[in-house]
C-alpha positions as CSV (number, residue, x, y, z in Angstrom):
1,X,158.6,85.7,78.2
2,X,155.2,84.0,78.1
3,X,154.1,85.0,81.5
4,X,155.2,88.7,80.2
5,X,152.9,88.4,77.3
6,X,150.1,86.9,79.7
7,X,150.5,89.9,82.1
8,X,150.4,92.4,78.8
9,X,146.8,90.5,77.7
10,X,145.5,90.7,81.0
11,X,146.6,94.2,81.5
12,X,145.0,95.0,77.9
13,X,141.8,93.0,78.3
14,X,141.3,95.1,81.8
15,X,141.8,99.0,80.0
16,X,139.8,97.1,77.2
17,X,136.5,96.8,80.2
18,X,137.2,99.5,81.9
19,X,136.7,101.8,78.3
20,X,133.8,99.8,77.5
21,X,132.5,100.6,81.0
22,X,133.3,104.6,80.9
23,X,131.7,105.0,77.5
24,X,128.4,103.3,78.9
25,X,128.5,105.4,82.0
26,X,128.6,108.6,79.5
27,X,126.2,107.2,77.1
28,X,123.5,106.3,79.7
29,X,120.9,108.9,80.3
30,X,121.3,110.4,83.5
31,X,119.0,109.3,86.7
32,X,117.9,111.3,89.9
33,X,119.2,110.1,93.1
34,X,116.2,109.2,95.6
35,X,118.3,110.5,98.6
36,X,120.0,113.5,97.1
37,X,117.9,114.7,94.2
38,X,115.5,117.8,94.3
39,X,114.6,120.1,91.8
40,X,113.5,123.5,93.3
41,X,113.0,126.3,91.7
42,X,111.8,130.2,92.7
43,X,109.3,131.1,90.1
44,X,110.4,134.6,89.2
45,X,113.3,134.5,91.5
46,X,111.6,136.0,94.6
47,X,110.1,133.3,97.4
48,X,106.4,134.0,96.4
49,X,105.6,130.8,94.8
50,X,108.1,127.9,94.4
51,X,108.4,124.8,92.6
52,X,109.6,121.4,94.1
53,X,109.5,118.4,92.8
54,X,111.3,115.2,95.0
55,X,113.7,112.3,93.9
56,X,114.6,114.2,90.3
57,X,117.2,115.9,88.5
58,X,117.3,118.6,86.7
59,X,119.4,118.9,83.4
60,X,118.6,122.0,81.6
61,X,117.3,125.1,81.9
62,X,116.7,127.4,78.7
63,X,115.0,130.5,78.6
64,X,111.5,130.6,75.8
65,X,109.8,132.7,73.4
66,X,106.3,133.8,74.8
67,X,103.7,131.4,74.0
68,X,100.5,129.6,75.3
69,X,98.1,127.0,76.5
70,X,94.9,125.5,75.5
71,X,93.6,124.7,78.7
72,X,89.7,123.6,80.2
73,X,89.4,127.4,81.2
74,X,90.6,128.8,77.2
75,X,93.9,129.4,76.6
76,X,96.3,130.2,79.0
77,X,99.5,133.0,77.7
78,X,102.9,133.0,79.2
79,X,105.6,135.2,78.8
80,X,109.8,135.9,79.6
81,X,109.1,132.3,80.6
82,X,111.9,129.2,81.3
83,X,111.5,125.5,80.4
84,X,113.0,123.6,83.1
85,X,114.0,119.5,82.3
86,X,114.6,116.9,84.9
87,X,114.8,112.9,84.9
88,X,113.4,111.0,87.1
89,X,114.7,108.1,89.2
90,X,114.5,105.6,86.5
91,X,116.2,108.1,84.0
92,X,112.5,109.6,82.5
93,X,112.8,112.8,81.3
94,X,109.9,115.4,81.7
95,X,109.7,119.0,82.0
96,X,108.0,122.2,83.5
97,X,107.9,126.2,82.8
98,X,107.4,128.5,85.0
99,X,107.0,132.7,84.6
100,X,106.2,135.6,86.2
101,X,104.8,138.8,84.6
102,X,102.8,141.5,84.7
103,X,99.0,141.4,85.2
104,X,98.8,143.8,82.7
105,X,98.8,140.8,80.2
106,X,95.5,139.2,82.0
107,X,91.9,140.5,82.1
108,X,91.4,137.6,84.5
109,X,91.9,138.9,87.9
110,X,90.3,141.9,89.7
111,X,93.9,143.8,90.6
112,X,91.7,146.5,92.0
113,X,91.1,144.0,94.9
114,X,93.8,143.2,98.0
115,X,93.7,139.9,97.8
116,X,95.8,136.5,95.9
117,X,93.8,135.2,93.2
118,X,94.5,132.0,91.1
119,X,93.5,129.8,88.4
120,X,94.1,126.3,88.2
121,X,93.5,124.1,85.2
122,X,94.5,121.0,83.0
123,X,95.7,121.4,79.3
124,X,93.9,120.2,76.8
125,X,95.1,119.3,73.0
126,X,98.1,117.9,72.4
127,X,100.6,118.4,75.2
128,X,99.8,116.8,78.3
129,X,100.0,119.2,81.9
130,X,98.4,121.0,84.9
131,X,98.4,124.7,84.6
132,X,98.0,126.9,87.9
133,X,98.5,130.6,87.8
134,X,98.2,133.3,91.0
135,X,98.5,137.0,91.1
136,X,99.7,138.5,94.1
137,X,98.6,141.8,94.9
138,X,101.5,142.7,97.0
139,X,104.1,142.0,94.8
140,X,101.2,143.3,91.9
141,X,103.0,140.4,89.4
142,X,101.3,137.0,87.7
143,X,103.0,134.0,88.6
144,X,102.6,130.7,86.6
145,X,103.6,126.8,86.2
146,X,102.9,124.2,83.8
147,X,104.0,121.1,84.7
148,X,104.1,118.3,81.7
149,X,102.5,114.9,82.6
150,X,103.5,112.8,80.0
151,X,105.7,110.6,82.1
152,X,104.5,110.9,85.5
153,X,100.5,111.6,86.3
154,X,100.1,114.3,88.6
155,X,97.0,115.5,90.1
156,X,95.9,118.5,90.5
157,X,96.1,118.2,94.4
158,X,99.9,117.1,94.2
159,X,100.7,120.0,92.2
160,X,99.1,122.2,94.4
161,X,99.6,121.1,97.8
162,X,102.7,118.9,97.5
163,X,104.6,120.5,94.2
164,X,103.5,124.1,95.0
165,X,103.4,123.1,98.8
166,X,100.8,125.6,98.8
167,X,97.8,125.0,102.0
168,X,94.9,123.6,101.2
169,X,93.3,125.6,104.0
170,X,93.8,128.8,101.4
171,X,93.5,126.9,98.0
172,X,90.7,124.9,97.1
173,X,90.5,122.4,94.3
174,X,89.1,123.6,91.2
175,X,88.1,120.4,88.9
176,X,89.3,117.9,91.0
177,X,86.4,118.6,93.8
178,X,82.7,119.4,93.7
179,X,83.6,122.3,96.4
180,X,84.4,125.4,95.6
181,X,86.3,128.5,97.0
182,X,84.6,131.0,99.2
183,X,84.5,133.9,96.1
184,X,85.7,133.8,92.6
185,X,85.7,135.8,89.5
186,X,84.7,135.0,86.3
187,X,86.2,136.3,82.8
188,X,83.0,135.4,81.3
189,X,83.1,131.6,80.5
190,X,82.9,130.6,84.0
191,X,84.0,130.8,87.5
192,X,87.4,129.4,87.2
193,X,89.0,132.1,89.1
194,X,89.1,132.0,92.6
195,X,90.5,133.6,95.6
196,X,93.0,132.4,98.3
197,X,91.9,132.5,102.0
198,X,93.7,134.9,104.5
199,X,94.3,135.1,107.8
200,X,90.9,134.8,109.7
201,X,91.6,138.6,110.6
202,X,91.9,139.5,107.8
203,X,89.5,138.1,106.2
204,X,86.7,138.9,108.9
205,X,87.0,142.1,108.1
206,X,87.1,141.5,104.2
207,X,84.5,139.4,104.0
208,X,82.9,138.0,107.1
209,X,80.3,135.9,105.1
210,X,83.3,133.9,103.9
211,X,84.6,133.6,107.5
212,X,82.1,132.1,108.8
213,X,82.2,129.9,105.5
214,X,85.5,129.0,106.0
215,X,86.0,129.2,110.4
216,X,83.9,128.3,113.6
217,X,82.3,131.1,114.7
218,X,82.8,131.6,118.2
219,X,86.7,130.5,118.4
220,X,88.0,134.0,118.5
221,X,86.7,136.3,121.0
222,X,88.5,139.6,119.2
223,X,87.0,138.7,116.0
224,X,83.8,137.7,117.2
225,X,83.3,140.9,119.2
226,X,84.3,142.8,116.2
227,X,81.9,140.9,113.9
228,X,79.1,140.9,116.3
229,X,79.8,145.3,116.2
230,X,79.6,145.0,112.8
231,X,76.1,143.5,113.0
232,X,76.9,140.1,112.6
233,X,75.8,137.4,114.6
């Protein structure tokens, strides 16, 4: 009878730790898995311009009203936009929204022009973030992120090159650098707003001065010879 009761306490004390255990599991904030965690995201649903960020989770999603930014370049409007949340690997929790829209709601860029422009910017006030914004002229839509830093510092370069995974052969720094893109256009406060690099055919025939800005001149006999027709040498 005794070693009954023994067994029974045992048995008791062990669904005792394993409860305690369970409800810890479910109260603990959740945590990204460095091996299996990615949070990726299509900005606008199409394959134009994607955000990835490594080693996090994300745990909600939740569409927003339309709103804005103060950032360095003046404030920065979004709209039909979604705020995505994710943790981190040490269970941090940050977020970032991302929209796509029409440039109808921007004086910024010249859509008159066949060629990717973009602004990028840090936020200024009381939320902390980078802001980087492109319009595409083939898709003729305004795509944007801000992505909060108040957990995790990130640079204007990482969001660019690495979060963005855009090429830095095409994008050029805009406040972290002293260099600046090969054109830009200005809404009157400055010239934040610069262009992204093409194809070198593409762009030799667009604007050769900014080839030879951005190329060797003298790699490419077709576009040399077409240059040098042109009157360029």
């Amino acid at each position: 009878m005794a070693k009954r009761k023994i067994i029974l306490i045992l048995a008791l004390f062990v669904l005792i730790i394993g409860a305690f255990s369970l409800i810890g599991n479910l109260l603990e904030p959740p945590k990204a898995d460095y091996e299996n965690d990615v949070v990726f995201e299509k900005i606008g649903g199409d394959d134009f311009l994607n955000v990835t960020i490594k080693h996090c989770l994300k745990i909600d999603e939740r569409d927003i009203p339309d709103g804005s930014f103060s950032t360095s370049v003046g404030k920065v409007k979004y709209y039909d936009a979604k705020n995505i949340t994710y943790v981190d690997l040490f269970g941090n929790r940050d977020y970032f929204i991302i929209w796509k829209t029409s440039p109808d709601n921007y004086d910024w860029f010249e859509t008159n022009e066949s060629v990717n422009q973009y602004v990028s910017c840090y936020l200024t006030g009381d939320v902390e973030g980078k802001c980087f914004v492109e319009y595409s002229y083939e898709y003729n839509s305004v795509y944007g992120v801000m992505v909060s830093t108040a957990e995790d510092s990130i640079s204007e370069s990482e969001l660019i090159y690495k979060i963005l995974g855009l090429d830095p052969e095409g994008f050029d720094l805009a406040y972290s650098s002293t260099q600046s893109s090969y054109d830009s256009y200005s809404s009157g406060s400055g010239s934040h707003y610069h262009t992204v690099v093409p194809d070198r055919y593409t762009l030799s025939r667009t604007d050769p001065g900014a080839y030879y800005d951005h190329y060797e001149y003298g790699d490419n006999y077709e576009i040399d010879n077409y240059l040098e027709s042109e009157g360029f040498d």
